[in-house]
C-alpha positions as CSV (number, residue, x, y, z in Angstrom):
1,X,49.1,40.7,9.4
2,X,51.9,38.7,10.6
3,X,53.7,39.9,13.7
4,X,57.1,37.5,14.0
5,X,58.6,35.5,11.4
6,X,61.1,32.6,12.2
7,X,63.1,30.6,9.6
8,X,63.6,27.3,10.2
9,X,65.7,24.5,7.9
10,X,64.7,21.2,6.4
11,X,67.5,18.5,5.1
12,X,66.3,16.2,3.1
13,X,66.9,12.5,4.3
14,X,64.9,10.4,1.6
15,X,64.0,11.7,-2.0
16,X,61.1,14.1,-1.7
17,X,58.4,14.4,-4.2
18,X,56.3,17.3,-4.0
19,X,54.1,16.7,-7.2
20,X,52.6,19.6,-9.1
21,X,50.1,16.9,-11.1
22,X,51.1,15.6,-14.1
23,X,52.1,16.4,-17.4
24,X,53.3,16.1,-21.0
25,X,56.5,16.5,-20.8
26,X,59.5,13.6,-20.1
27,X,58.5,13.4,-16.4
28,X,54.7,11.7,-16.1
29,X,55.4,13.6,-12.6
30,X,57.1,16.6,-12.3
31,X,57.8,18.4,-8.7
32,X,57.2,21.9,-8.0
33,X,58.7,24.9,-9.2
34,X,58.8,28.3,-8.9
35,X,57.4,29.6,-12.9
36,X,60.2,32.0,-12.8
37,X,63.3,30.7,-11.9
38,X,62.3,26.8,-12.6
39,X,64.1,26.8,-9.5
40,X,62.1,23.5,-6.8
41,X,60.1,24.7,-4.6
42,X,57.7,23.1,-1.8
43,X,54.0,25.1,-1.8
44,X,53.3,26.7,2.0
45,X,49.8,25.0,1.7
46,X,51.4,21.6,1.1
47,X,54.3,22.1,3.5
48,X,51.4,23.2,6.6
49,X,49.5,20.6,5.7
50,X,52.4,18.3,6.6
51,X,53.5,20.0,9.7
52,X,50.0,20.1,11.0
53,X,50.1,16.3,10.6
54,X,53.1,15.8,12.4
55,X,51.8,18.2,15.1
56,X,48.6,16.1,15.3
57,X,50.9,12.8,15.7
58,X,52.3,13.9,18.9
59,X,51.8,12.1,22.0
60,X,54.0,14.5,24.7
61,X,51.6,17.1,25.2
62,X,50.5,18.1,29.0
63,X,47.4,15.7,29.4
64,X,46.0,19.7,30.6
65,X,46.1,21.2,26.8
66,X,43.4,20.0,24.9
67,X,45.3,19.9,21.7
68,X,42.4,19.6,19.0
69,X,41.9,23.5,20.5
70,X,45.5,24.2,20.0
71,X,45.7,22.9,16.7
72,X,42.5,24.5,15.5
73,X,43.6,28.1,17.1
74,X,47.4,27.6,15.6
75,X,46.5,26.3,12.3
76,X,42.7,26.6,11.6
77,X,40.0,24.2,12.0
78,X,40.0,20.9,10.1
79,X,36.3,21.9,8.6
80,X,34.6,25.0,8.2
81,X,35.4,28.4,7.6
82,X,35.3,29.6,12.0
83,X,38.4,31.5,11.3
84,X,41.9,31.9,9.9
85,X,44.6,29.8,12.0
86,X,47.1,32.1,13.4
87,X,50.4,29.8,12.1
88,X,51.4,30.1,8.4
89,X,54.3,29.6,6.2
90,X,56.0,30.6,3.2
91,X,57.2,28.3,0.3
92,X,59.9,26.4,1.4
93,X,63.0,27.4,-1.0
94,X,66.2,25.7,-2.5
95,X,69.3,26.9,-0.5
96,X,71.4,24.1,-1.5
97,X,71.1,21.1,-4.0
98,X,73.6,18.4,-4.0
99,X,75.2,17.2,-7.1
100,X,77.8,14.2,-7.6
101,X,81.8,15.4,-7.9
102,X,84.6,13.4,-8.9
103,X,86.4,14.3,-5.5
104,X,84.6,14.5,-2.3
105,X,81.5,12.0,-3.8
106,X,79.4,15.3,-4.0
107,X,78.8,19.0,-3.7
108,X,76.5,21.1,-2.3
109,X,75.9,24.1,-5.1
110,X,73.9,27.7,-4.7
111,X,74.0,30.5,-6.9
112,X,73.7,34.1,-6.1
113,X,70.5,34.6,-6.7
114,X,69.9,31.9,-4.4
115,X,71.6,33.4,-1.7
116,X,70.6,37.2,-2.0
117,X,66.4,36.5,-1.7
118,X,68.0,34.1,1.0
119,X,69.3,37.3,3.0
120,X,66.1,38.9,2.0
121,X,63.7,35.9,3.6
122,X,66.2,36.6,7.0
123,X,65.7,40.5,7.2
124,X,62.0,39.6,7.1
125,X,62.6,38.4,10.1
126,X,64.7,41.1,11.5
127,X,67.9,38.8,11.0
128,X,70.6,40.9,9.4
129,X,73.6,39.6,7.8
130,X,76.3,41.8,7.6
131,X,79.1,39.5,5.6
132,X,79.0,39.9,1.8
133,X,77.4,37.5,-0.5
134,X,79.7,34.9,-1.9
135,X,79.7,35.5,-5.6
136,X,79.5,33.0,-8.6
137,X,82.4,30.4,-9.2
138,X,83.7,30.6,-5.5
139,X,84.3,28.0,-2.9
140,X,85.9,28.0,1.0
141,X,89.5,28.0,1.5
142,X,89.5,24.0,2.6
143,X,86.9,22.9,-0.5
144,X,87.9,18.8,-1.0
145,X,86.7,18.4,-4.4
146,X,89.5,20.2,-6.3
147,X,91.4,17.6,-9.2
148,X,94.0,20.3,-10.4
149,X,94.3,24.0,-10.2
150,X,91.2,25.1,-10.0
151,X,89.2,22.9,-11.5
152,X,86.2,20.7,-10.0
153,X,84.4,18.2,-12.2
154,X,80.4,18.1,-11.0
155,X,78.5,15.7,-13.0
156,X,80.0,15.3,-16.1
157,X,81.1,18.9,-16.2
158,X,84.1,20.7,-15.5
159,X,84.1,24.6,-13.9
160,X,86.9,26.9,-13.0
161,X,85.9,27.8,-9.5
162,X,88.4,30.1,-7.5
163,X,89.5,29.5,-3.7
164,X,89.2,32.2,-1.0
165,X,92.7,33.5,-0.7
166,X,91.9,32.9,3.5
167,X,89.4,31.9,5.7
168,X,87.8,34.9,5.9
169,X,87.0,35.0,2.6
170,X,82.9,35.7,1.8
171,X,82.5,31.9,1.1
172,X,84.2,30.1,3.9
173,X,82.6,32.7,6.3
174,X,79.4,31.7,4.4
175,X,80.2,28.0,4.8
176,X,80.8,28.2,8.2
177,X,77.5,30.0,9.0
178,X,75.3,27.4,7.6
179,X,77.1,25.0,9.1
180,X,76.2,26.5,12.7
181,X,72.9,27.2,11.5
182,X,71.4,24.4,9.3
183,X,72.9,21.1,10.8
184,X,70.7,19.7,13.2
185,X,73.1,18.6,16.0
186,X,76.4,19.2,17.6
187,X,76.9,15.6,17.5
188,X,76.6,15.6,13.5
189,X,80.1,16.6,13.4
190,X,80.9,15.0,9.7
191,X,78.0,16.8,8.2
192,X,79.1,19.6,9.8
193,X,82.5,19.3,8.6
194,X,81.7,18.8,5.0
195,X,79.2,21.4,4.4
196,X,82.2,24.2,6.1
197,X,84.2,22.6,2.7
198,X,81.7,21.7,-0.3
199,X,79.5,24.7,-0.6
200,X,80.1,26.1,-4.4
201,X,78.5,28.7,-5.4
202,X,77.9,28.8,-9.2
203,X,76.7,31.1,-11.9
204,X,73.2,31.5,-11.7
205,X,73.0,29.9,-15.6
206,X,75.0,27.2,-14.1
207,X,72.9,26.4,-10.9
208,X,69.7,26.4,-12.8
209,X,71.1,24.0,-15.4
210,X,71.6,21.6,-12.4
211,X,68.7,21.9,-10.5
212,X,66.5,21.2,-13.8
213,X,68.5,18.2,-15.0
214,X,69.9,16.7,-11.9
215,X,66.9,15.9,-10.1
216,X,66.3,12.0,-9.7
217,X,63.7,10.7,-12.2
218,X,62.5,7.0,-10.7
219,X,60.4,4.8,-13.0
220,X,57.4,3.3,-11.2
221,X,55.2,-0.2,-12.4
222,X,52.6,-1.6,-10.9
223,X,52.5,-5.4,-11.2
224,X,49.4,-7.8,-12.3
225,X,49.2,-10.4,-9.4
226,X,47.8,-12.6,-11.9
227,X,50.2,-11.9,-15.0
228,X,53.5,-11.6,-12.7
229,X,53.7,-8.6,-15.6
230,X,53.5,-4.4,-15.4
231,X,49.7,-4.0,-16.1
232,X,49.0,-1.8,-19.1
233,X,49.4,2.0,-18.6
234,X,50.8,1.6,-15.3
235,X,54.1,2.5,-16.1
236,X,55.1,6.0,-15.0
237,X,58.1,8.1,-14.0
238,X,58.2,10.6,-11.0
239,X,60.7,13.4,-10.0
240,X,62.2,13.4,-6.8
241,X,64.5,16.3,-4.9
242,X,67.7,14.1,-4.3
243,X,68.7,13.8,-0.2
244,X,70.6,15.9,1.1
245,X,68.5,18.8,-0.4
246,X,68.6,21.6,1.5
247,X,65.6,24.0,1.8
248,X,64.2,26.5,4.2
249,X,60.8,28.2,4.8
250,X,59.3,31.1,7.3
251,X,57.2,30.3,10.1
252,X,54.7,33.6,10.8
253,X,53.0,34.2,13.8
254,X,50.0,36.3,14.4
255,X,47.0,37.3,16.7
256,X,44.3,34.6,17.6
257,X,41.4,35.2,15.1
258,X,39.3,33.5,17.7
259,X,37.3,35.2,20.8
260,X,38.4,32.4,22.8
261,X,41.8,32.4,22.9
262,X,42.4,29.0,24.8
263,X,46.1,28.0,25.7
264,X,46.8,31.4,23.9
265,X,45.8,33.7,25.9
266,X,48.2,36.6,27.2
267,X,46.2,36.7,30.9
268,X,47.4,33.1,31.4
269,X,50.8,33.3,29.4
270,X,52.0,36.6,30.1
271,X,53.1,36.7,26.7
272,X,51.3,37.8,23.1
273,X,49.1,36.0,21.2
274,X,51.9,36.0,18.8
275,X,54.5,34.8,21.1
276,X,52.9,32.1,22.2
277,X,52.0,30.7,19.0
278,X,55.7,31.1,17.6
279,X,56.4,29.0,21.1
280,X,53.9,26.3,20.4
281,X,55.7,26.1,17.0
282,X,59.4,25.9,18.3
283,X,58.6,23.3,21.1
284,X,56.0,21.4,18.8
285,X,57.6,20.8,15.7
286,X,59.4,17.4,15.8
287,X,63.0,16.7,14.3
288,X,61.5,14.3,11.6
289,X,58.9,15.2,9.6
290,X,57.5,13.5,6.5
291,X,56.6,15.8,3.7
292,X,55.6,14.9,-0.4
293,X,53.6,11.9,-1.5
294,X,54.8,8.1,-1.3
295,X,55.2,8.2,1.9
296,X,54.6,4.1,2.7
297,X,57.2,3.7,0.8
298,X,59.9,5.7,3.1
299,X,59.7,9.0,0.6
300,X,59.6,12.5,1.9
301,X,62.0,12.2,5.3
302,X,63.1,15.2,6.2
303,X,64.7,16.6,9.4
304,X,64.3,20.2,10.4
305,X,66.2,22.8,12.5
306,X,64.6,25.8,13.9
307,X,66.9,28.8,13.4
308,X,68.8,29.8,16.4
309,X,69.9,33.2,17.4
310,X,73.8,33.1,18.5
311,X,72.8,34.8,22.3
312,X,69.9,32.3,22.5
């Protein structure tokens, strides 16, 4: 059983393409999705896989730590079936999907729905938020991206989305938490800015709509160096999550589920098993990671943030 939970954030920097196979459908490729919402998703199997490998990349570890033991006692030995690893994750989750707008080049959207399991992934780990949920068709008191009255064109569609009447309203507070929570650095100050002003939150209906249809579809070919011309069947299309993408996953800690408890164990750490694996992921995981497939080709960027507790 898991003993501490952490949630951390990843921001898409290059389209990411998380491939569920392929299929009959439009898209040769499709990306992952959960079956009931059709809402993107990133599997946790996929998404350790590719922390592990950017754990294994590092070259800053104390020359003292054997880090294949680390590794192995954190997330499970490369081959065989010794024992469980004592890091795991859950699927990482939309929180907010960008989407082009006639003012302010684009939006971040989110949906209720969205944002209430969002609170619930927190209080697993013992993160409460006491502020009120911003409901559908809202946006902060500064949003950019009004062209009259109330209306904001996304896409090619227009909605009637209401202001908060101040800055205290549930959606600028909202704005402003993620801002403080999900950007990176203090030094980003533009992304900071913008994502306190374009957060909409949309119908549920309406968010869904979005996130199934304005994904980035890329047609791929592979060439005949002989021809100078696609070679047959080799033409294919792939879905991609657009950058800036916004997702976020939990990090669990538990017990070793080893006798030997290496780098872990409490009588040289003073700490629990637990602890110390949750510490090995905080001061391991690098800004960068790559996650998704095509990754010679610069696909899959993505840069995390650990979440941080406001007295830490």
């Amino acid at each position: 059983m898991y003993k501490i939970a952490k949630p951390f954030f990843m921001i898409v920097e290059t389209p990411l393409h998380a491939g569920s196979g392929t299929e009959l459908g439009i898209v040769d490729m499709p990306i992952q999705r959960e079956r009931h919402t059709t809402f993107p998703k990133i599997e946790a199997s996929g998404l350790k896989g590719c922390i592990r490998e950017a754990f294994e990349g590092l070259k800053t570890r104390d020359d003292k730590i054997n880090s294949n033991e680390a590794l192995s006692l954190a997330f499970g030995p490369e081959e065989g079936n010794l024992h469980a690893g004592a890091l795991g994750f859950t699927d990482a989750r939309l929180l907010l999907f960008p989407v082009k707008s006639m003012k302010g080049v684009f939006a971040w959207i989110t949906c209720p729905e969205v944002l209430e399991r969002f609170k619930l992934d927190l209080e697993l780990s013992r993160i409460k938020i006491n502020d009120p949920i911003p409901q559908q068709s809202t946006a902060p008191t500064n949003c950019q991206l009004f062209i009259k009255d109330n209306k904001i064109v996304l896409e090619e569609y227009t909605f009637e989305v209401n202001k908060d009447s101040d800055e205290d309203g549930a959606c600028s507070k909202f704005a402003k938490w993620l801002s403080d929570h999900v950007i990176p650095k203090e030094e980003y100050d533009y992304w900071r800015e913008k994502i306190k002003k374009d957060v909409i939150v949309l119908p549920d209906e309406d968010f869904r709509d979005f996130v199934n249809l304005s994904t980035e579809v890329i047609t791929r070919t592979k060439i005949d160096n002989k021809t100078g011309t696609v070679q047959p069947g080799a033409l294919f299309t792939e879905e991609y999550l657009p950058a800036e993408t916004i997702l976020y996953s939990l990090a669990l800690a538990t017990p070793i589920f080893n006798k030997d408890k290496g780098i872990f164990d409490p009588r040289k750490t003073g700490k629990s098993e637990e602890e110390s694996v949750m510490e090995f992921f905080i001061s391991g995981l690098p800004e960068v990671i790559q996650i998704g497939g095509n990754a010679t080709i610069g696909k899959g960027i993505v840069r995390t943030k650990i979440w941080v507790d406001r007295d830490e």
